[in-house]
C-alpha positions in Angstrom: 58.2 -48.3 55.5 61.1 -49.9 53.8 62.2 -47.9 50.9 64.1 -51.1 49.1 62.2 -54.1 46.7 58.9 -54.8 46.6 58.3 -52.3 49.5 59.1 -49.5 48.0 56.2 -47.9 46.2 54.2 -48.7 49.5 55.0 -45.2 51.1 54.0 -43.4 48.2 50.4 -44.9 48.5 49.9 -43.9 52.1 48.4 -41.1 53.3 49.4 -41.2 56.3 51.9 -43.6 58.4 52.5 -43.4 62.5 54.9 -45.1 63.8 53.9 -46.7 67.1 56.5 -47.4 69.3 56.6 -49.0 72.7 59.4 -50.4 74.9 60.7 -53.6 73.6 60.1 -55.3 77.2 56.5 -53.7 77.4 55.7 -55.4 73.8 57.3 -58.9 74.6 55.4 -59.1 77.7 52.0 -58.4 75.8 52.8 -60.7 73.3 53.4 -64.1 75.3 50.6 -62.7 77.5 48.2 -62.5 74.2 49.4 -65.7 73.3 49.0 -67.8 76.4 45.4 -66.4 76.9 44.9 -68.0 73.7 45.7 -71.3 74.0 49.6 -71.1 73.6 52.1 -73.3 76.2 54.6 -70.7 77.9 57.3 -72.0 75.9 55.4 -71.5 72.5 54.1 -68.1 73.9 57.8 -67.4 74.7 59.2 -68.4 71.4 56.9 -66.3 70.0 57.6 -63.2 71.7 61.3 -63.6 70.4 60.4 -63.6 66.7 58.4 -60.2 67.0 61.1 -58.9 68.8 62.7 -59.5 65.4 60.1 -58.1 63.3 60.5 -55.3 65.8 64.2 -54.9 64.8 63.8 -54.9 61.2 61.1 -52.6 61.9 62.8 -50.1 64.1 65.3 -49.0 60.9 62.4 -47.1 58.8 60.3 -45.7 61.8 62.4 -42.1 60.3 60.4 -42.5 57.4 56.6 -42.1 59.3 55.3 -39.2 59.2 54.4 -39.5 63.0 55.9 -41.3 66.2 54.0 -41.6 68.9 55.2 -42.8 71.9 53.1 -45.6 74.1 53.6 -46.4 77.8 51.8 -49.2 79.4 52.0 -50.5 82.7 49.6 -49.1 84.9 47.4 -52.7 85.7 45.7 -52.5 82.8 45.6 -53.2 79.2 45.4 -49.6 78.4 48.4 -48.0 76.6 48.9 -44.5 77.7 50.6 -41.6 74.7 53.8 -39.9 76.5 55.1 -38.0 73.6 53.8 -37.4 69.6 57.1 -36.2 67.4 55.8 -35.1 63.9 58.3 -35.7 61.2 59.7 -32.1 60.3 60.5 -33.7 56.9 56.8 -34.9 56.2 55.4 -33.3 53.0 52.1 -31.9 55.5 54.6 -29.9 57.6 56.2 -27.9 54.8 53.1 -25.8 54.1 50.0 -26.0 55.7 47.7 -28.4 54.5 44.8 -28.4 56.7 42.2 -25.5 57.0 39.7 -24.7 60.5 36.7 -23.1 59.0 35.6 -21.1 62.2 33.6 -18.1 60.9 32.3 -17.3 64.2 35.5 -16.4 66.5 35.4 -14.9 70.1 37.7 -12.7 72.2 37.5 -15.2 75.0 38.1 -13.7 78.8 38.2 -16.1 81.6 36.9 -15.1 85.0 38.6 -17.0 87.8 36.4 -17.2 91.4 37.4 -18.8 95.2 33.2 -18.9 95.6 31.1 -17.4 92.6 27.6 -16.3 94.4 24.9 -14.9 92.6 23.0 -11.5 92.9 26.0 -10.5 94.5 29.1 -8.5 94.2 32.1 -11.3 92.6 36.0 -9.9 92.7 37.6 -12.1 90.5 40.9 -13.7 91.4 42.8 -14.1 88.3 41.8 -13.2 84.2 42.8 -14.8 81.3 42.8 -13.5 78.1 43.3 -16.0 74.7 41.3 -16.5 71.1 37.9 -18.1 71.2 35.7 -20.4 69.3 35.5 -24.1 67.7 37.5 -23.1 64.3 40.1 -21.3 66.7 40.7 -24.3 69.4 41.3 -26.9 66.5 43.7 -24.8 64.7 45.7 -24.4 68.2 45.2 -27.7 68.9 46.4 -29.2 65.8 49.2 -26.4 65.5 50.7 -27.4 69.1 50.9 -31.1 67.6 52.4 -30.1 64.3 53.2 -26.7 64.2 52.7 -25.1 60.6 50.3 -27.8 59.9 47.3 -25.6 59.5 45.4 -22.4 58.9 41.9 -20.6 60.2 39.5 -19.2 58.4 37.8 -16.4 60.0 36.0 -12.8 59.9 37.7 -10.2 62.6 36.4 -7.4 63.6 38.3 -3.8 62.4 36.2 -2.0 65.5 38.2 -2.1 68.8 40.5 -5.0 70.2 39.2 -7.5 70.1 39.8 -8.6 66.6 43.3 -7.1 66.4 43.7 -9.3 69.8 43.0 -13.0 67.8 44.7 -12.3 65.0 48.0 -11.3 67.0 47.3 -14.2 69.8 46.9 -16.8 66.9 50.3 -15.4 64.9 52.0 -15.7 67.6 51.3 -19.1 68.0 52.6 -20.1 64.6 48.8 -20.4 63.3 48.5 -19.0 59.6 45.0 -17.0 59.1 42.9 -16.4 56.5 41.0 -12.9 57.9 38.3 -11.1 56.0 38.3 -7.9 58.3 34.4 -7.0 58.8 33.0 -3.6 60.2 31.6 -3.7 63.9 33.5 -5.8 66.5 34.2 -9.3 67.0 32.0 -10.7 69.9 33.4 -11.2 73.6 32.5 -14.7 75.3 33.0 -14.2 79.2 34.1 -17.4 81.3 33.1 -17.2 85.5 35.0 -20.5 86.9 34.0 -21.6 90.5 36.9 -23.0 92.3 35.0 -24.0 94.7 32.7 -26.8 93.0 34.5 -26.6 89.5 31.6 -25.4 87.7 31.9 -22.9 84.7 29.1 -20.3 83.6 29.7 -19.0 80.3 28.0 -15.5 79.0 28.0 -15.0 75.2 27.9 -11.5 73.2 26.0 -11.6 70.2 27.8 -11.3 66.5 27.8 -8.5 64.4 26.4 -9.3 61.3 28.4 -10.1 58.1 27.9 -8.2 55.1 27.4 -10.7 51.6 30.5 -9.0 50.3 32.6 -10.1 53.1 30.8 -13.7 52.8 31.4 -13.9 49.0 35.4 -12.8 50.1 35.9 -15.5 52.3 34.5 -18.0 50.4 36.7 -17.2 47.6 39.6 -17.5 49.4 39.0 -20.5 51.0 38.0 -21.8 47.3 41.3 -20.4 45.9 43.2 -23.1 48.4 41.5 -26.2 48.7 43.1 -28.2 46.1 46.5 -27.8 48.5 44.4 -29.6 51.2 44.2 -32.6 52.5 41.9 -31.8 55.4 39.3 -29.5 56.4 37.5 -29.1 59.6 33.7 -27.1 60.0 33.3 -25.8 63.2 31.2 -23.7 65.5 28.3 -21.3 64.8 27.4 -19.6 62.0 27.5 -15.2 62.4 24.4 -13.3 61.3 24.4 -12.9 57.8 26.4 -16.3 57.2 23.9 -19.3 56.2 24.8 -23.1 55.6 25.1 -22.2 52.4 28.5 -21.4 52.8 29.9 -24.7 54.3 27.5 -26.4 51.3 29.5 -24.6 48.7 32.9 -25.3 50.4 32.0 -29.0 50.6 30.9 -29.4 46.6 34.0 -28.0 45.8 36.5 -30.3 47.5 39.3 -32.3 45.4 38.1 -35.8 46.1 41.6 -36.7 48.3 40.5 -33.9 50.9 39.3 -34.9 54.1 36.2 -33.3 55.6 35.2 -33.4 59.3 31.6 -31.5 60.2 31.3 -30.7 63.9 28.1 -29.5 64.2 24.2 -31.0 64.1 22.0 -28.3 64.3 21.2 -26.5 60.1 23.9 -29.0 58.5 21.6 -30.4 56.2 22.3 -29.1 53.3 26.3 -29.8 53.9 25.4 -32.9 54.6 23.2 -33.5 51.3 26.5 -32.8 49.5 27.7 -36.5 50.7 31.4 -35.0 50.7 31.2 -35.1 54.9 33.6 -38.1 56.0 33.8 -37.6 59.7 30.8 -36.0 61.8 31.8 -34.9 65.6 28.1 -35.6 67.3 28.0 -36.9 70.9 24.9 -39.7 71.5 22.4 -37.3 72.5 23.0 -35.3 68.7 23.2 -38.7 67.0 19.3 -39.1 68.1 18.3 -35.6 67.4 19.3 -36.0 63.7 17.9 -39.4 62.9 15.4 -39.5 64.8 16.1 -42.8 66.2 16.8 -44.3 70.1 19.3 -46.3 69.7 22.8 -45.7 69.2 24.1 -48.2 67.1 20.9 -47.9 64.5 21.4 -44.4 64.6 25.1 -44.5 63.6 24.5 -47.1 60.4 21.8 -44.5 59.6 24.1 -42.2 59.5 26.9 -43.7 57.9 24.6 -45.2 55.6 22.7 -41.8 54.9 24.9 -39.0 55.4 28.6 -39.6 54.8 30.0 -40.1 51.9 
């Protein structure tokens, strides 16, 4: 991160730099720890500790030129480090305009149901409601908004019929997420929570979509189109509305500046966005990774994968 000699071009080149930063005591302990359980005599080990606390000095003078900190605490028994804190630098050239883009074309107006006892074929008083915006596209622009606020926009078709719509959009400005809404007729779908306290289970009933008219596909896909070469990352995620094919991811993908970063959460009718080898990360759990190369194990199935269809 130093900005002076032969250094100083190195920034530049990066796409990304965090800055890890643990307690000077917590990293001097691991490191004469590290090196004792390697062969090292204590007073080697110790001797070594001291120079990276050094390194660590020099090191600490630059960390206001990472793009993230992220603060790590150890000292729970184990060789975990735990993440206390994550401080975006407001400077960083991703934080002045978004520059990441949720594709979630399939929202939800999400109402949680909150129970004591949930019993079936029977008469359930709720104890609590909450109301908040829905669906895959949705969660990862909050998530990523509450780590970097202004960092990223959604993509999604609303609703003009009742409140639903209206609801999102005014629940995810709020928020500080930036939206790019193509307004469609009919309402946006309801998905309906029930929470039992009493074993922590969660039943979830889902309202189909209205279907999307081609216009309103063409729209969105346009617009999405119009920004991409600002992006450095995009994220496909959740279901696909009626009237909405893969088609529309496919396109997406094809046109993405070669620097963009493309994540793919989803197995199920990817194929085609997949053929386009422009996929770099794909969210699957074990039990997805099997279902789309048809193979048993894990590790064959992810150099299959990796090998097949990522770019």
């Amino acid at each position: 991160l130093h900005g002076e000699g032969a250094w100083g071009g190195v920034k530049d080149a990066l796409d990304l730099c965090v800055y890890l930063e643990v307690g000077e005591e917590e990293g001097f302990q691991r490191v004469v720890q590290r090196k004792v359980a390697n062969g090292a005599t204590e007073k080697d080990a110790l001797a070594g500790g001291n120079v990276v606390r050094q390194i660590t000095e020099v090191v600490k003078e630059s960390k206001g030129r990472a793009d993230v900190r992220v603060k790590l605490k150890g000292g729970d028994g184990s060789d975990a480090l735990v993440c206390q804190d994550v401080t975006p630098n407001p400077d960083a050239p991703w934080l002045t305009s978004p520059s990441l883009l949720a594709v979630g074309l399939n929202p939800a107006y999400q109402k949680t149901l909150q129970f004591a006892k949930l019993n079936t074929d029977d008469v359930n008083r709720a104890e609590a409601v909450y109301l908040s915006a829905g669906g895959k596209g949705q969660h990862v622009a909050i998530a990523a908004n509450t780590m970097a606020k202004g960092c990223v926009r959604v993509a999604h078709f609303l609703g003009k019929n009742g409140h639903e719509g209206k609801f999102i959009q005014s629940s995810l400005s709020e928020s500080g997420v930036e939206q790019v809404t193509e307004w469609v007729e009919g309402k946006t779908r309801t998905c309906t929570t029930l929470l039992d306290l009493s074993n922590g289970e969660m039943t979830e009933l889902i309202e189909p979509s209205e279907t999307i008219a081609s216009s309103s596909v063409s729209n969105i896909t346009a617009s999405i189109n119009a920004m991409l070469p600002s992006l450095r990352g995009v994220c496909f995620a959740g279901t696909f509305p009626p009237g909405v094919d893969e088609s529309v991811y496919a396109s997406i993908a094809s046109s993405l500046p070669s620097h963009t970063v493309l994540l793919l959460d989803g197995f199920k009718g990817v194929g085609e966005t997949l053929g386009t080898k422009r996929v770099d990360i794909l969210k699957i759990n074990d039990q997805e990774l099997r279902a789309l190369t048809s193979l048993e194990g894990t590790d064959e199935g992810a150099v299959e994968c990796m090998e097949r269809l990522l770019s």
